[in-house]
Structures are given as C-alpha cells and as structure tokens.
Phi, psi and omega in degrees: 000124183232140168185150161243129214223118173253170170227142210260318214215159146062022166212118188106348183232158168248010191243191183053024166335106170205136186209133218249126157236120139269127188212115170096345184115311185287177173234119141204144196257164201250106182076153155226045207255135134007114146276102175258359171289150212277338172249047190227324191319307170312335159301337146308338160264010176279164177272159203292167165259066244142144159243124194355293200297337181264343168294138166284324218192148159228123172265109188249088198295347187145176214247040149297127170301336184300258311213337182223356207279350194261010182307307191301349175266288184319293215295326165319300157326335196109013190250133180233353183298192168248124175346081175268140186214183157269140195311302187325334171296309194286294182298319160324307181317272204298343146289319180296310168315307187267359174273321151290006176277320170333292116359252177350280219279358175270355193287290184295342183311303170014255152316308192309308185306310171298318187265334179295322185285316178278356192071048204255146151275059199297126199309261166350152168256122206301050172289139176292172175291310179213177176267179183263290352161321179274327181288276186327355203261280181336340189270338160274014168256022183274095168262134204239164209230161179269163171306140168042067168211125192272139204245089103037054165253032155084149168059025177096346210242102171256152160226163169216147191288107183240192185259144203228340191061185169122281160206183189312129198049020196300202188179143135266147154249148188239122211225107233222122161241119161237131153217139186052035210062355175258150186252108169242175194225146187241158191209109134286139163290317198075190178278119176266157175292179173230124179297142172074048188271148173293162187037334168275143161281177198279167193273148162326152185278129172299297118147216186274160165211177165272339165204153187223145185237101168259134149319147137218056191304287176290010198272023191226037171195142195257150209259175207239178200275161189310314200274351168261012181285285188334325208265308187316322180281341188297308182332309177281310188310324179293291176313298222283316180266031109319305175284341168088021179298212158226149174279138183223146196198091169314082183254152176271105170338307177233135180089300218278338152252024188251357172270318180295348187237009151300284180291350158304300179265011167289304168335320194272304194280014171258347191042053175270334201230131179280166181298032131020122196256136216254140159239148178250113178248060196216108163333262203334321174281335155324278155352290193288327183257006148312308188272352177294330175307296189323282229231093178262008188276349195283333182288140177260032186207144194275172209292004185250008152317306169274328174299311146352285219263331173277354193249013152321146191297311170263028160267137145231143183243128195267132169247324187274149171324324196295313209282315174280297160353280178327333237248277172352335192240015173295139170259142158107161207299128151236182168253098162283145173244168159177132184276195355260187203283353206245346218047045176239062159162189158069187211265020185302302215280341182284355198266306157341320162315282193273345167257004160300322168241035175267120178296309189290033200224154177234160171226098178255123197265161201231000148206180181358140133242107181321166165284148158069022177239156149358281185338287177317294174311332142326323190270081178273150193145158186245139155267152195244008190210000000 
C-alpha cells in the first residue's frame, strides 16, 4: 500500500489542523484551521506548504476555526475543489467564517488608526487575514454529506462521515485507500466528544481501523462524569451569591454554551439554584443556536430541551453593543455567558473588565485555554472538571 500522510498543524500543538493524505494520484486535506496560540499565530499568514490548486477535496471534521478558520486563504491560494462536511457543519462554517474574518478586518481598522494617530510607519501594512468577502468565496464549495454513507472520491479513494459527538456535525472520518484490490482505512478523529453529554448523542464506536490519527488535547486527564457537572457548577453558582458577585463565564459559541444553558435550566427546574438573571451575551451563539434548532434528528434528548433554556424568563439573549454595555449596570448577583472562550475578542473582555477585580465575582471558564491566550494567563484557578 503506497500513500503518504504529512502533517501542517495541530502537532506539538494543539490548534492549526491541517493534515495532506496523498494517495493514488490524488490530495486531501483533512481540515484547514486557524492557529490560535497567541505565539503561534504568525504562522497563519505564511503561504501554505503545498500547493492549493493540486488538492482534490478538503474533509472538513467540524466547523471550530483551529479545524476551518484557514479556508478563505486556501481557497484565496487556489484550491477551487470541494469541501466535503456534514450540513450542520456547513451551516455553522459560514458563520464562524464571517465572524472571524469580521474580527480580522476590524482588528486591522484598528492598528490602521492607531498607528495614523501615533504617526507611527508600521513595518506591515495593516491588513486583515482574509475579508468577509474572502470568507464568502468559500461557501459555495461547502458540500455537505449525510452521517454513515461512504462518498465515492474518485482514484480509490472514499470516505465516510460518523458521529463524534464534540459539538453539532462534529465527524470522525473513515477514508477508504483501494489499491491493487486491496483496501485499508485511516480513521481521522477530529476533536473527540464525551459520552453522556447533554443534547448531542454519544459518539459512535470508532470499530477497527489500519492506522488512526487521534486528537489528544485531553489525553493526560481523566474527565470527572457527565452527571457531577451540574451539582459543580450549583456549587460556584451558590458560593458567588453568597458573596452577592456575578458569575462571569468566557463560553465558546458552539455546543459549550448551548450545554450551559441546558444544565442552567435543569438547575432552576430542580431548585438547585436561585432564579438568576442569566445573559447569553454573544451573537455568534445565538446564531449557532438557531441552527441547532434546524436538526432535533441529532439530539439525544428531545428538541424542547433547548427550546426550553431559550425561552426562560430569566435568559437574555443580548445582540446590540448598548445593550451588553447596559449589563454592567445591573445591581445584584447575574450569570453573563459570553464570548470568546479563550478570551482573545468578543464581549468577554469588557465584562472582565469591569468584574475582574471584585473577589466576589467568579470567573469560570468552561474549555480549552490555548497557551499564551488571555483565558490562560487568567486561570489562576482550582479546577473542577
């Protein structure tokens, strides 16, 4: 069996997935993600080491930018083949896309401003990583494929999409090499999920495979059970109004703040917790949990589960600046949820801001913190999960 499988991202590291199998004549790249540790990052602007335009297919594992954010650059580069992902992917991708691209160019508006005021010449010229405009280029090359149906890509070469659990269409892929009648199967992971998690089912058993390429972000800790989150988070929630603070909690857009407010409201409706007034203060999550609505075929708990947690009294879900703004001038204990998770944007830092040096206040990050991001140097911390 001859193929070669190199790797771009996402070794020695844990962000920038980009993994090139070539076989058979053909390329495919397994992901195209956004290097996010903060001394890492520059790398993201380098030309790819491949070239774009000779890829068939990109096998898109799920819509986290470390795993999609670098597309609008490929596709910029010269790759015109197609995305293949599962739709909840697809539909996700163009968000996450045009909201960081978004990001990029107000970022550079910025700098531009900033350095015009100081009368500075900056050795760069203050450009964003891609445009919203570049990001849009990417979507009609999104195809999105169903769960357990092996898709046909030409030169021997198939793959199929399974469930991973992780967040909403997240996949492992099982990538079928036929040569000379013999067949072997590579099982990318992708970011794997955790079993008995709320609203997504659990991921499918991976089964046999001939070489496996596994994530291991988490592999040098055992995660504490699905069923001790809730009473851990009533715990902090209790203690911090006790203190009369606010819960301030740096959430990740998708899955991880549509799981907060699924045990936020198993909490309220166990009266484990007081009635709290909870803000989701994040578009992007909004959005994403829009699209969650869209596939109740995905869920292992039925679709008013979620419907449930958005139509509380005491949720709000905030979209204008004024509006987050405003949230600062509540008196009495709240829960702001907000992004991003890592704390390197979004409306996370102003709430950090004005609640970061009140002791009574908690700050709980609920995932990953890259090295070298905001979160981390934040996480001073006992951890509970």
């Amino acid at each position: 069996m001859d193929f070669q499988l190199s790797f771009h991202g996402a070794a020695q590291n844990v962000t920038g997935s980009r993994y090139l199998l070539s076989a058979n004549g053909q390329n495919l790249l397994v992901d195209c993600g956004l290097y996010q540790e903060h001394n890492l990052k520059e790398r993201n602007w380098r030309d790819f080491p491949f070239p774009p335009d000779k890829l068939n297919a990109v096998l898109l594992t799920h819509a986290h930018l470390d795993h999609c954010g670098l597309l609008p650059r490929l596709v910029k580069a010269g790759f015109k083949g197609p995305v293949y992902c599962t739709a909840p992917t697809a539909d996700i991708a163009r968000i996450v896309l045009l909201d960081c691209a978004r990001i990029n160019e107000e970022d550079a508006e910025f700098k531009r401003r900033r350095h015009e005021q100081e009368g500075r010449t900056p050795k760069y010229k203050e450009l964003p990583l891609y445009t919203e405009e570049e990001a849009r280029e990417v979507f009609p090359l999104l195809t999105p494929c169903k769960y357990n149906e092996k898709i046909d890509l030409g030169g021997g070469l198939a793959v199929e999409f399974c469930e991973i659990g992780h967040i909403l269409g997240a996949s492992f892929l099982r990538v079928f090499v036929s040569q000379k009648g013999a067949t072997r199967t590579i099982v990318f992971s992708g970011d794997v999920g955790r079993k008995q998690m709320p609203i997504l089912r659990d991921p499918a058993p991976i089964g046999e495979a001939d070489y496996l390429v596994l994530e291991s972000t988490y592999g040098n800790r055992i995660h504490s059970p699905q069923q001790d989150i809730p009473k851990a988070l009533a715990t902090i929630i209790n203690q911090t109004c006790e203190r009369g603070g606010n819960l301030i909690i740096p959430s990740f857009a998708i899955e991880r703040t549509q799981d907060l407010l699924y045990f936020l409201s198993l909490l309220h409706s166990q009266d484990m917790i007081p009635r709290l007034p909870i803000f989701v203060d994040s578009p992007m999550a909004v959005k994403v949990s829009m699209i969650f609505k869209r596939y109740p075929d995905l869920y292992d708990r039925e679709t008013k589960e979620l419907a449930r947690a958005f139509r509380g009294a005491n949720t709000s879900l905030i979209h204008t600046q004024a509006d987050s703004k405003a949230i600062n001038h509540i008196r009495g204990t709240a829960i702001i949820i907000a992004g991003s998770g890592m704390c390197t944007g979004g409306r996370i830092k102003h709430h950090l801001t004005h609640n970061i040096e009140d002791i009574a206040n908690t700050i709980l990050y609920d995932g990953y913190q890259a090295s070298n991001t905001m979160g981390l140097h934040n996480k001073d911390c006992a951890p509970i999960d």
